[in-house]
C-alpha positions in Angstrom: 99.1 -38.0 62.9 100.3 -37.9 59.3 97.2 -39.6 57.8 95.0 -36.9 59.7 97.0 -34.2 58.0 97.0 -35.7 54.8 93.3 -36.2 54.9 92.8 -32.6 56.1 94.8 -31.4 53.4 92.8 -33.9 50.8 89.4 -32.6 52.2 90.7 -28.8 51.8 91.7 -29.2 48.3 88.2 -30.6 47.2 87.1 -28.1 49.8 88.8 -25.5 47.3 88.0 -27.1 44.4 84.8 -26.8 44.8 84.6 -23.9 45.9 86.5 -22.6 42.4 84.0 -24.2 41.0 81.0 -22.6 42.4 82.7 -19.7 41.5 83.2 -20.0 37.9 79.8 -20.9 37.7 78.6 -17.7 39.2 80.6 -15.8 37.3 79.1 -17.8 34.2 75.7 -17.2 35.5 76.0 -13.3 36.3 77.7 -13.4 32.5 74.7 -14.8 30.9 72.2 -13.1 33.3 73.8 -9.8 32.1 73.2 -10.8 28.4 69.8 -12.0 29.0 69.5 -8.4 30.9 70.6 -6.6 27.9 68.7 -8.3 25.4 65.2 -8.0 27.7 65.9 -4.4 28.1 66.4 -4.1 24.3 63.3 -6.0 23.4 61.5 -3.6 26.0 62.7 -1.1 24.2 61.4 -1.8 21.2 57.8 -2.8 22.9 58.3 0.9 24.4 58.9 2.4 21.2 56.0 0.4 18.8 53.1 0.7 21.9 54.0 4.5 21.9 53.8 4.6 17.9 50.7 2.6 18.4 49.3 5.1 21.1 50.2 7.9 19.4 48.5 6.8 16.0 44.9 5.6 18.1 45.4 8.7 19.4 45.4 10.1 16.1 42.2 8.0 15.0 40.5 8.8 18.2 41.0 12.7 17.4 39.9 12.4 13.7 36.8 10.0 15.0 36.1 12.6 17.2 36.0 15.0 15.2 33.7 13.4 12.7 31.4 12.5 15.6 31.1 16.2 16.3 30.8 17.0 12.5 27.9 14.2 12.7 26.2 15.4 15.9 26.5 19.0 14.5 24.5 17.8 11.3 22.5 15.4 13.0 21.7 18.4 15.1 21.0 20.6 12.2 18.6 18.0 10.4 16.8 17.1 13.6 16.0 21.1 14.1 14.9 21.8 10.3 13.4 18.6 9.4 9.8 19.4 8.1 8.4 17.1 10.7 8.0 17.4 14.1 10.2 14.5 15.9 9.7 14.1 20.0 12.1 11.7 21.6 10.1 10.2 24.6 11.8 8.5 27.9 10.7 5.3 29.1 8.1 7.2 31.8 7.0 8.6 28.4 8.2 12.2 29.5 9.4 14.5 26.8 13.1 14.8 26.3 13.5 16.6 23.3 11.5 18.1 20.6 12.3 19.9 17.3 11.1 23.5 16.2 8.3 21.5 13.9 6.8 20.2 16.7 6.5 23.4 19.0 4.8 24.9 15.9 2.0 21.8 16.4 2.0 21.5 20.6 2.7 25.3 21.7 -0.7 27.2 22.0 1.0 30.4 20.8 2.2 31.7 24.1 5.8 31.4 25.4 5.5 28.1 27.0 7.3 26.0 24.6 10.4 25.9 27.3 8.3 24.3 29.9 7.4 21.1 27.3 10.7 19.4 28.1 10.5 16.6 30.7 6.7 17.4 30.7 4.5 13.7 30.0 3.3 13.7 26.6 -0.6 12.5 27.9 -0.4 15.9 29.8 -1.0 17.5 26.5 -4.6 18.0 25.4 -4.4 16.5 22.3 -2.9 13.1 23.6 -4.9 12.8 26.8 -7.6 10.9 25.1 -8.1 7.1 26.2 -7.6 6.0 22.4 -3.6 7.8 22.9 -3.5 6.2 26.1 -3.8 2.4 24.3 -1.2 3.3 21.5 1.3 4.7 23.8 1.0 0.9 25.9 1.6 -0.8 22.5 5.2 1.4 22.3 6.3 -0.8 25.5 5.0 -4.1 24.1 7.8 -2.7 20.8 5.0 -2.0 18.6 4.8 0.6 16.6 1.7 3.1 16.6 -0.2 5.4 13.9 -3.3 8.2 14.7 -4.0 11.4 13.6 -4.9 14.7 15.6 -5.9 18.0 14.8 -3.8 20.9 16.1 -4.7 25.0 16.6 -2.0 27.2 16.5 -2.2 30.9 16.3 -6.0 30.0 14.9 -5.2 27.7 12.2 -5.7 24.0 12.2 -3.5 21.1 11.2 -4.6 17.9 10.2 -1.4 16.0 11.6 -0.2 11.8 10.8 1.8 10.8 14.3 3.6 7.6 14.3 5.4 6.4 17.2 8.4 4.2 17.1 9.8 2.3 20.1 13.3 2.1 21.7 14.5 -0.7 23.3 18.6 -0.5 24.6 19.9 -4.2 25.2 15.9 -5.3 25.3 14.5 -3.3 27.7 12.1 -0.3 27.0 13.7 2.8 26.7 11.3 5.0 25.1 10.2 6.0 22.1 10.7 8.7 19.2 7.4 9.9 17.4 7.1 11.7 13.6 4.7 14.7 13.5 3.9 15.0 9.4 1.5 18.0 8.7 -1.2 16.4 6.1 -3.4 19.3 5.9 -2.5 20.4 2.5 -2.6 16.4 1.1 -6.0 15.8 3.1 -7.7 18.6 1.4 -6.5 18.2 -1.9 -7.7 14.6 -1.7 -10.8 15.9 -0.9 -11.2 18.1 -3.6 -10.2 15.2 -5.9 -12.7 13.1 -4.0 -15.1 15.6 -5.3 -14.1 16.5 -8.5 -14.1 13.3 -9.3 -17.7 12.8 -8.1 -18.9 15.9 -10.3 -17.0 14.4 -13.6 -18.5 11.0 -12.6 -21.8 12.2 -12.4 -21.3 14.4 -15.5 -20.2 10.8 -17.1 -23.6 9.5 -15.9 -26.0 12.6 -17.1 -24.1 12.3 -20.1 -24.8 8.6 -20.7 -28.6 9.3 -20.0 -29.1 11.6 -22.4 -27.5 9.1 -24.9 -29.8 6.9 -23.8 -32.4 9.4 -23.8 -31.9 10.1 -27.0 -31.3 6.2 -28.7 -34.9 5.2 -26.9 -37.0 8.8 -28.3 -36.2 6.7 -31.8 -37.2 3.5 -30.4 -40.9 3.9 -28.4 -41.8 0.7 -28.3 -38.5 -0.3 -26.3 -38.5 2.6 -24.0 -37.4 1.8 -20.9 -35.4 -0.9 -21.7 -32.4 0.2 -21.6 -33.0 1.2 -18.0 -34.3 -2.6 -16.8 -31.2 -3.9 -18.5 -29.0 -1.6 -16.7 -30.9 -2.8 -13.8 -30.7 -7.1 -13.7 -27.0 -6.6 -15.0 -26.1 -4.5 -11.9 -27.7 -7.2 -9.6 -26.4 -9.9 -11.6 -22.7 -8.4 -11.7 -22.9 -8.2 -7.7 -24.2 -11.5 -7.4 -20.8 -12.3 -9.1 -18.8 -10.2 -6.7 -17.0 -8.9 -10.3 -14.9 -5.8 -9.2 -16.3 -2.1 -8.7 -14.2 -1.3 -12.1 -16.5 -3.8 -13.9 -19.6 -3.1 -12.7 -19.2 0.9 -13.5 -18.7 -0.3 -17.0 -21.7 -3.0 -17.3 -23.7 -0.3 -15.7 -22.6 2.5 -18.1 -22.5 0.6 -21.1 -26.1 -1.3 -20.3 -27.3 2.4 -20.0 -26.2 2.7 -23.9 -26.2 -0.7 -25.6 -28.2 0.0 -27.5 -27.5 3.7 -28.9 -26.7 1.9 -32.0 -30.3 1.7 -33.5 -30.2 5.9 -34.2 -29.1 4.8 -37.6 -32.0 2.2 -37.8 -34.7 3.9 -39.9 -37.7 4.7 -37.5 -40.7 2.5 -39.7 -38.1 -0.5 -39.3 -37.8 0.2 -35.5 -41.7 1.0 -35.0 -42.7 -1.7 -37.8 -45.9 -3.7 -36.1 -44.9 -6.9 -37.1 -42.2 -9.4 -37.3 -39.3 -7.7 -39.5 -37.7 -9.3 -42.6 -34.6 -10.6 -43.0 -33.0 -7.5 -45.1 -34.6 -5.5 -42.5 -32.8 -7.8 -39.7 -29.4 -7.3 -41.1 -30.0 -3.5 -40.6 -30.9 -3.8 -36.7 -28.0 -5.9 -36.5 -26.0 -3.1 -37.6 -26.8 -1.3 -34.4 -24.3 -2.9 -32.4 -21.4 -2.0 -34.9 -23.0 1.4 -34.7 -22.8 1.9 -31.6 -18.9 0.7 -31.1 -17.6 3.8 -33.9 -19.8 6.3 -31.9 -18.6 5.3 -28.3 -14.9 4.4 -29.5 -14.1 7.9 -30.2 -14.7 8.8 -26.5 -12.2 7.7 -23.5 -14.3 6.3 -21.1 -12.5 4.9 -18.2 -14.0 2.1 -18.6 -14.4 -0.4 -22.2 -18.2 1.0 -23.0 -17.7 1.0 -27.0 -15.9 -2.8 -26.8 -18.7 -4.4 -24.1 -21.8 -2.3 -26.6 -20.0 -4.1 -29.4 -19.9 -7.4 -28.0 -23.2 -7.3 -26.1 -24.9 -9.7 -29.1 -22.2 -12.1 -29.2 -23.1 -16.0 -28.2 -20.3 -18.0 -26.7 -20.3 -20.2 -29.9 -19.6 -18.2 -32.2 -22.9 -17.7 -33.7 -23.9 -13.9 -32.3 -23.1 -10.7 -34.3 -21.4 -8.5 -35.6 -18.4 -10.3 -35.5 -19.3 -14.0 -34.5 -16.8 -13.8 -31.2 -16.5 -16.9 -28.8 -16.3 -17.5 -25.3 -13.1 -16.3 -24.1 -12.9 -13.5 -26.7 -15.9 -11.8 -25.2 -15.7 -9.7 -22.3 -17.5 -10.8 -19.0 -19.2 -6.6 -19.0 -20.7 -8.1 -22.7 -21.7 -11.6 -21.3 -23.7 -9.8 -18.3 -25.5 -7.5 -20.4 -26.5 -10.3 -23.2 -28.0 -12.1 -20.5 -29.8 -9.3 -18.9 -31.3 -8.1 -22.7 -32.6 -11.7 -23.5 -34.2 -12.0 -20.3 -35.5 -8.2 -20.2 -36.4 -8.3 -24.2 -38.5 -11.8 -23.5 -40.9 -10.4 -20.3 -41.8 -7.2 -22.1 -44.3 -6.8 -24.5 -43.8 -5.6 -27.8 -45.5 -4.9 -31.2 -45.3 -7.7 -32.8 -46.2 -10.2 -29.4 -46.9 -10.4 -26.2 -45.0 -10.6 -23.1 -43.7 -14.1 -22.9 -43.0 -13.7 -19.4 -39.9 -14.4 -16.7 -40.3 -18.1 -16.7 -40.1 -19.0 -20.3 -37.1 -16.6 -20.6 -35.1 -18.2 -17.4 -35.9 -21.5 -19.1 -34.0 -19.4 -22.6 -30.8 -18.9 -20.8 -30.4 -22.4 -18.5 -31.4 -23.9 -21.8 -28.6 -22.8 -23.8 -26.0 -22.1 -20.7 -22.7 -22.9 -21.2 -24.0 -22.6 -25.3 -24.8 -19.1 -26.0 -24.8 -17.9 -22.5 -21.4 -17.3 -19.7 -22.6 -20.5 -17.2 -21.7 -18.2 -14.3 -23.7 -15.4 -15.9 -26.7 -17.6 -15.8 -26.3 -18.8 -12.2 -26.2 -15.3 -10.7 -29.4 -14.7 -12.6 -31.1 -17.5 -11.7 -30.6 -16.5 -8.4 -31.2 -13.5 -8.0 -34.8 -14.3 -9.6 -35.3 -16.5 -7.2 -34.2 -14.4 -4.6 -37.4 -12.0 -5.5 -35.7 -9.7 -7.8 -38.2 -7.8 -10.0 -37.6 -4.9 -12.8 -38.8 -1.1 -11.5 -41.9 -0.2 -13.5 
C-alpha cells in the first residue's frame, strides 16, 4: 500500500512538473507571439504609410497625365479641324467616322447635308463610287497604302484634289483607314502654265537658232542645206545611242548652228569654185573659233558654243582649233563631227562631185576609234543600214 502511494505521489509530481512546464512554455510563446505581433503591425504600418505615399503620388501623375492628355486631345483636336487638308478616318466596313472642315469643303454639294456624312460608306459618294476606287480601297485591307486624284464641285468651282489613303491595323487586324485630301488645283495649273511657257521659250530658242542658221548659210550658197541634214543624221544617230533627252536638245541645237562661224569667212573664199589654198584654209578653220565667242556670250541650257567649238576636233589630237583628244571632247561634238564628214562627203559641191554614202561610211569605219568616237560610228553605220536617208 505504501509503494502505491509513493508511486502516485512520484507520477503527480512529474504530472506537475510537466504541467509547469507546458506552462512556462506558453507563456514564453504568447511572449514572443506578442513581439512578433507588435513588430508585424509596425512593419504594416509602415507598408500602410509608403503604399498610401505611393498612391497618393500615381495619383498625382495620373492627374497631371491627364491633364496633358486633354491638353493633347484638345490640340490634336484643334489641328485635325484647321489642318489645310481634308483628313477622313474610315472604319473597317470603310464607313466614315470622322472628317475635318477641309474635307466637307471637298464632299458637301453646298447644301446642309454635311451632318448626314458621318457613318455614311465612303463608295456611297459619287466621286469614289467608281470601280478604279473600289480596287484601292481593297489594297487598304491587304495594309497597302493607296494614291488617285479626283475632281470636286463645290459651290461651282472645281478642285483638282491628291487622296492618299493610309491603313490601320490594331494588334494586326484591319481596322480601317485614315485618308489625306490635299487641294492641288493651284500647283496643277501653275505646272501647266510652266509646261507651256516653257514650250513658247523653247520654241522661241528653236526660231532663234534657225534664223542663225538662216543667216550663216545666206553667206554660204553652195552649203545650204547643210546645216539642216547634219542636224538630221546627228538626231538619229544620238537616239541610236540612247544619249539622254538633255544631250540630244544640245546636238540638235548646236548641229542647227555649227557652222555660224563662217559669217566672218569672206564670201569669194566661201563661194571660190575650186579647191582653196592653204592661207585661205586657215581662215575657214577660223569658223569654228568664231562661232564659240558668238554663242559663248548666250546661256543656252545646253553647251552649244563648247560642242560648235569642238565639232572639228579628231580623237587624236589632230582636228582644230585647239587640237583636243578623245576624252576632252564632248560626245554632242563627237556626233556632230561624224554627221558633217558623212553629210559634207555625199553632197556635191563646187569644187567636186558627190562622192556618195559608201565611200564616206568607208571614211569613218576607216579611221574609227582614230579620228572618229567608235560608238559614234556604230550608231551610224546602223542607222544607214537601217534605210536612213537625208530629207531633200
Amino acid at each position: 500500500m505504501e509503494n502505491q502511494i509513493q508511486i502516485f505521489v512520484l507520477v503527480s509530481s512529474i504530472a506537475l512538473a510537466l504541467f509547469v512546464l507546458i506552462g512556462v512554455y506558453l507563456i514564453i510563446r504568447l511572449k514572443m507571439n506578442d513581439i512578433l505581433l507588435k513588430r508585424s503591425e509596425e512593419k504594416l504600418k509602415n507598408f500602410n504609410e509608403s503604399l498610401q505615399y505611393m498612391v497618393a503620388e500615381k495619383t498625382k501623375e495620373v492627374q497631371i497625365s491627364a491633364k496633358k492628355f486633354r491638353n493633347l486631345y484638345e490640340l490634336n483636336k484643334e489641328i485635325l479641324e484647321n489642318s489645310p487638308a481634308g483628313i477622313i478616318r474610315l472604319n473597317r466596313r470603310h464607313e466614315i467616322d470622322y472628317l475635318n472642315q477641309e474635307s466637307l469643303l471637298f464632299l458637301s454639294s453646298g447644301e446642309d447635308d454635311t451632318n448626314d456624312l458621318n457613318g455614311q460608306l465612303i463608295s456611297q459618294i459619287s466621286q469614289f463610287n467608281q470601280a478604279g476606287w473600289k480596287s484601292l480601297f481593297n489594297q487598304l485591307k491587304k495594309g497597302n497604302e493607296i494614291e488617285g486624284e479626283e475632281t470636286f464641285s463645290h459651290e461651282n468651282k472645281k478642285a483638282i484634289v491628291k487622296i492618299k489613303g493610309v491603313p490601320i491595323f490594331d494588334e494586326g487586324i484591319y481596322s480601317g483607314a485614315v485618308l489625306l485630301l490635299n487641294d492641288n488645283t493651284e500647283s496643277i495649273l501653275a505646272e501647266e502654265k510652266l509646261k507651256r511657257s516653257f514650250a513658247m521659250l523653247q520654241k522661241a530658242t528653236e526660231d532663234i537658232i534657225q534664223a542663225m542658221s538662216y543667216t550663216s548659210e545666206i553667206r554660204d550658197p553652195y552649203t545650204a542645206g547643210h546645216q539642216k541634214k547634219v542636224c538630221e543624221l546627228a538626231i538619229a544617230i544620238g537616239k541610236e545611242m540612247n544619249i539622254t533627252e538633255e544631250q540630244l536638245q544640245g546636238v540638235k541645237y548646236a548641229a542647227m548652228i555649227h557652222d555660224i562661224g563662217k559669217i566672218s569667212v569672206p564670201s569669194d573664199i566661201l563661194s571660190k569654185p575650186g579647191k582653196i589654198g592653204k592661207s585661205e584654209f586657215e581662215v575657214v578653220k577660223g569658223h569654228s573659233q568664231t562661232g564659240y565667242e558668238l554663242l559663248a556670250k548666250i546661256d543656252f541650257p545646253w553647251p552649244i558654243a563648247d560642242i560648235v567649238h569642238q565639232h572639228h576636233e579628231k580623237l587624236d589630237g589632230s582636228g582644230y582649233p585647239n587640237g583636243l583628244k578623245d576624252d576632252d571632247i564632248l560626245i554632242e561634238a563627237k556626233i556632230i563631227s561624224v554627221a558633217d564628214t558623212v553629210e559634207a562627203m555625199t553632197a556635191h559641191r563646187p569644187y567636186r562631185a558627190a562622192l556618195g554614202i559608201d565611200k564616206a561610211l568607208k571614211e569613218i569605219t576607216t579611221n574609227k576609234g582614230k579620228l572618229y568616237d567608235s560608238n559614234v560610228v556604230d550608231a551610224c553605220v546602223n542607222i544607214f543600214s537601217s534605210g536612213f536617208q537625208f530629207s531633200e
